[in-house]
N, C-alpha and C positions, 0 to 999 in steps of 0.2 A: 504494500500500500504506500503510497506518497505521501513523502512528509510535506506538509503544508502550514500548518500552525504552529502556536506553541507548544512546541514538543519535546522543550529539555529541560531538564531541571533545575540549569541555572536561569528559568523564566526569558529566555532568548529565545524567538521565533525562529533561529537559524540564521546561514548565510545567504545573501543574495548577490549575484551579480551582474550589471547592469552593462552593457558595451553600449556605446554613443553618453556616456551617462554625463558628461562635462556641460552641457545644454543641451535645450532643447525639451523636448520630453521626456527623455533618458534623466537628465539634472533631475526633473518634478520625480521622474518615477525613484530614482535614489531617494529622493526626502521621504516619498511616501514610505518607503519600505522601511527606513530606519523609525519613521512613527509608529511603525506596525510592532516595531521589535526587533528586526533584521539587523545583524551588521551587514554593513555593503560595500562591494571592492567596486571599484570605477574604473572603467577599463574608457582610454580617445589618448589622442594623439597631442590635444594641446594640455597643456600640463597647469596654465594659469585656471583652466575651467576645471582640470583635475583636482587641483589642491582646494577649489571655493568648493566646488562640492563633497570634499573630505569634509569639509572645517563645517557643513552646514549637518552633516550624515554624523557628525562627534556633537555638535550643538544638540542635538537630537538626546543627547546617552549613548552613541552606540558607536563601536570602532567602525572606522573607515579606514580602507586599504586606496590609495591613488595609482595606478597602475597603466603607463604608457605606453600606448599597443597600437599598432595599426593590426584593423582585423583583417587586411586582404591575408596577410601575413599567416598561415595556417600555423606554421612553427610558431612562432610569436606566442599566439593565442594558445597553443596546448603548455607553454612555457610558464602563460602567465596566472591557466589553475591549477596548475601545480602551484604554484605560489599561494593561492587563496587557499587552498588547501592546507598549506604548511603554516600559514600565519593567521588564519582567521575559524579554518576547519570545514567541516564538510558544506559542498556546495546543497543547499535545496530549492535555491530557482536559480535561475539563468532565466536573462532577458537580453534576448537580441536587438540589438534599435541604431545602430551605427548606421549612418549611412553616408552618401554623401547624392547630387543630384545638379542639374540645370533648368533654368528656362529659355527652353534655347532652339530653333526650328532645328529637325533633326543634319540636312546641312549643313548647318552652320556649325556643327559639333565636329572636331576632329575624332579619327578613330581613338587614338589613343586616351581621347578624352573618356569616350565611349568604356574601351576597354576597362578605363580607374573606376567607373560610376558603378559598373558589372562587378566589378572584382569585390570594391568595398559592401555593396548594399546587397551583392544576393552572396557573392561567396563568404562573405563576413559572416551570415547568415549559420553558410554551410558550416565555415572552422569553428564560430561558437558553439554550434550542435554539437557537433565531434565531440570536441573537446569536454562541455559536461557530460555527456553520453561516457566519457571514457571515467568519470568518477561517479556518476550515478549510478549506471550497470552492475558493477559488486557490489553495490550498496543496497542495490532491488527497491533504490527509492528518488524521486526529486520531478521537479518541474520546469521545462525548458517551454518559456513563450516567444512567439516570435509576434513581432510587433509589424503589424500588416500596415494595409488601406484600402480604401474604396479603390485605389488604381491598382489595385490587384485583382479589381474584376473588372474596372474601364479603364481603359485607358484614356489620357487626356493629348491634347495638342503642348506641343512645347518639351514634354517629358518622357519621351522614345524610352531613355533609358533607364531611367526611374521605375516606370510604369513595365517595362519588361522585366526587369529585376526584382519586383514586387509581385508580378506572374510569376516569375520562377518559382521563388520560396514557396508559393501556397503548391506548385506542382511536388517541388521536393518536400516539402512538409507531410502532404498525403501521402506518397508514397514511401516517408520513413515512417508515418504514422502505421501504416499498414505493416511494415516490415515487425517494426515493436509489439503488434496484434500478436502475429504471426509468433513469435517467439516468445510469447506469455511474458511480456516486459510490464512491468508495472508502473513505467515513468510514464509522467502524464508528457503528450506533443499538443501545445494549446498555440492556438492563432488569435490576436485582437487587433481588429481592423477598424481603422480613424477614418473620422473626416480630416476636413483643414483645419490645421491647429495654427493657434502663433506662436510659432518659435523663431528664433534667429538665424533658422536653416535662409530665407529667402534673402539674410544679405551674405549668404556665404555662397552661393550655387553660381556655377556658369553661367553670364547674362550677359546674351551676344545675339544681336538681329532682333531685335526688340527695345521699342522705345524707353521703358518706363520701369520702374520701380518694381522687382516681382513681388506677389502676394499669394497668401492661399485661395482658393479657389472658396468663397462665403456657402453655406453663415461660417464664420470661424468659431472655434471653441479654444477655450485655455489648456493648457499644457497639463495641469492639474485632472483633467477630466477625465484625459487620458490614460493619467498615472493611477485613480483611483479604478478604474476599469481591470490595468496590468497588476493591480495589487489585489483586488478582490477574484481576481482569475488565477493568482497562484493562491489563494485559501479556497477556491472553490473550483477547481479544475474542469472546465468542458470544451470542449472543441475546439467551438468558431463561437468569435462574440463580434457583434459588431457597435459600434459607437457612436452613436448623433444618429438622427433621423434624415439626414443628409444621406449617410453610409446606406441603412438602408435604403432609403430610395431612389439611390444611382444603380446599386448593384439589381434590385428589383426591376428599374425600370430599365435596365439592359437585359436581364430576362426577358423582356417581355419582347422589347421591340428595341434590337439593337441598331439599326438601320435609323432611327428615327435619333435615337442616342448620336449618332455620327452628326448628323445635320445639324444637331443642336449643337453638338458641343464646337463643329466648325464654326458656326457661327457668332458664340460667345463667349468661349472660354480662351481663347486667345487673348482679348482685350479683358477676360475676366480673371487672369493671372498676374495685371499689371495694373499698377496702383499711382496717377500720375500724382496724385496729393504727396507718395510720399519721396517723389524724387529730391533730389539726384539721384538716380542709383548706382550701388556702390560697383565700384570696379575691379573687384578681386573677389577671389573662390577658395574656399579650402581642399579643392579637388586633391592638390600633390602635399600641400603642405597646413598644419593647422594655424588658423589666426591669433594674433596674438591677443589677449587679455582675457578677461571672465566675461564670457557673454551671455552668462542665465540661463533661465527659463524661458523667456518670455521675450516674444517680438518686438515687434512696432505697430501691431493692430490691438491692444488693451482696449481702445475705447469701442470697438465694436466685438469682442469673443465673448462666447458666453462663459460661465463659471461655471454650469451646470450640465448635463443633459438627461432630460426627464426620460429619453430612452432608455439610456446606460440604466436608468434607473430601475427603470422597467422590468427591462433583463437582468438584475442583479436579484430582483424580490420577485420574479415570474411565478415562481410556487406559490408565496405569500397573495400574491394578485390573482392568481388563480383559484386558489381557494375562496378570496372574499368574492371574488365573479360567479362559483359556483354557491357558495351561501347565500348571496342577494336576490340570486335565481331559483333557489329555492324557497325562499321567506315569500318572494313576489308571486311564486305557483302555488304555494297553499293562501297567502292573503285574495287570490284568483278564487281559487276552492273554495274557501269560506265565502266569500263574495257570492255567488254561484248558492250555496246552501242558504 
C-alpha cells in the first residue's frame, strides 16, 4: 500500500520531492507540502530560487534539501535521490513539474531549441520517474505525480513543443501505469492537469515572431490552486485529476468536436497568449541556462487569477457531494410521497 500520510512516528508526513520546485508552481507546490508535514528536496537549475525556496520549506518546520539538477540530465537526477535518500530518507512522493517552453510560431523555433524544450519537459518527466521508481520499488511503497495540462489533450498555436511534450508524458504515463498493473506494483502513477496558471514561466520562454508580452491563455488561476490539487493527490491517490473548469472544458470540448476546436483556437489564441498591457516583453529565456535571482511563485497577472477553483473542489469532496446529491434526492422523493398520500 502507499505511503501517503502521516505515517511515522516522529509525526513527519514523509519526504517529498519536487523538480521545477525554484518557481512557478513547483515553488507553491514545495510550500504546500512542507505545511502538510513533508520535508522537501528542491531539485532546478537556478540556485537563487533554490535557496528562497529552502528558506520558505525551513520557515514552515520542516528540512529542506536545495539541490541543482538539470532534469534532461538522466545521470544527474538518479545522483541527486540518492542524495535525498541519504540526507532527508525515504522518498514518498515525487513530483514532476520542471519544464521549460516558448511562444513562438513553430518556424521561428530553431531545432535545437526544439530538441532542449523535449529533453527538459517530457524527458525530465521520464529521469524523474526512473529515478523514484528505483527507490520506491523495494520499498513496495510511494507516489510519483506528474504534473500535466489541458495541452496534453489540445494542443495550442505558439507551443509545438510544449504541447507535444505534455502528449508524450500522458502516453508514457499510461503505458508505465499499465506496466506497474501488470507487475502487482503498489506505487500509485497519478497525473494532475492545469489550466493557465500565473507563474513566471511567461517571462522566461522563447518569445520570437510575436508582438507582445506572452501570457497564459485566461481565466488564469494562482499557482496555489494548483499546489493544493498536487498535495491533496498524493494523500489521496487516483489517476487523472483535472483542475479549473477551463481544463475540463477544453479537453471535453475537443472530445467532442475537435475540428471546431482548430478554428477556434486559430483564430484567438494567438493574440490570446499575448498580453500588450504588459509589455515590453522580456528578451531572454531560460531555455540553456537558468535566470538569475528569486522569481517566486507568482507572475504578472495577480490582478486577474483566481485563488480558488470550485472545480478542484468538487473533485477533491466528489464522494462527500455525492452523497449529499443522493440524500437531497431522497428526502425530495419521499416529501413527493407524502405529498401524493
Amino acid at each position: 500500500m502507499a505511503t501517503t500520510g502521516r505515517d511515522r512516528d516522529d509525526g513527519r508526513a514523509g519526504v517529498a520531492v519536487v523538480t521545477g520546485g525554484s518557481a512557478g508552481v513547483g515553488r507553491a507546490v514545495a510550500r504546500e507540502f512542507a505545511a502538510r508535514g513533508y520535508d522537501v528536496a528542491v531539485l532546478a537549475r537556478g540556485e537563487d530560487g533554490l535557496d528562497a525556496a529552502v528558506a520558505e520549506v525551513e520557515r514552515a518546520g520542516r528540512r529542506g534539501l536545495a539541490l541543482p539538477t538539470d532534469v534532461a540530465d538522466a545521470a544527474a537526477v538518479d545522483a541527486v535521490a540518492a542524495t535525498v535518500e541519504a540526507e532527508l530518507g525515504p522518498i514518498a512522493v515525487w513530483v514532476n513539474d520542471a519544464f521549460t517552453g516558448s511562444i513562438t510560431f513553430f518556424a521561428d523555433l530553431e531545432a535545437e531549441e526544439y530538441r532542449r524544450i523535449t529533453e527538459v519537459t517530457y524527458l525530465g518527466f521520464v529521469n524523474g520517474t526512473r529515478a523514484a521508481l528505483r527507490h520506491m520499488t523495494p520499498r513496495g511503497r510511494g507516489v510519483i505525480i506528474q504534473v500535466g495540462s489541458a495541452l496534453a489533450f489540445r494542443g495550442l498555436p505558439l507551443q509545438s513543443a510544449y504541447c507535444g511534450a505534455k502528449h508524450a508524458i500522458r502516453g508514457f504515463t499510461e503505458s508505465l501505469r499499465t506496466e506497474l498493473r501488470h507487475l502487482g506494483s503498489p506505487i500509485q502513477l497519478c497525473e494532475v492537469h492545469l489550466p493557465g496558471v500565473n507563474t513566471p514561466q511567461f517571462d522566461q520562454v522563447i518569445h520570437r515572431g510575436v508582438e507582445h508580452q506572452p501570457r497564459p491563455v485566461a481565466p488564469v488561476y494562482q499557482p496555489e490552486v494548483a499546489a493544493r490539487a498536487i498535495a491533496e493527490t498524493a494523500a489521496r491517490p487516483r489517476r487523472s485529476t483535472w483542475v479549473g473548469a477551463s481544463t475540463v472544458g477544453t479537453i471535453l470540448a475537443n472530445r467532442v468536436a475537435p475540428g471546431l476546436m482548430d478554428r477556434y483556437l486559430a483564430r484567438t489564441n494567438v493574440a490570446g497568449q499575448q498580453d500588450p498591457q504588459h509589455d515590453p516583453p522580456p528578451r531572454r529565456a531560460n531555455t540553456w541556462e537558468p535566470l538569475p535571482g528569486d522569481l517566486g511563485a507568482h507572475g504578472e497577472f495577480d490582478d486577474e487569477a483566481h485563488g480558488h477553483s470550485p472545480q478542484a473542489w468538487l473533485t477533491r469532496h466528489r464522494g462527500a457531494v455525492l452523497s449529499g446529491g443522493l440524500a437531497l434526492a431522497g428526502t425530495a422523493a419521499l416529501i413527493v410521497r407524502r405529498g401524493r398520500h
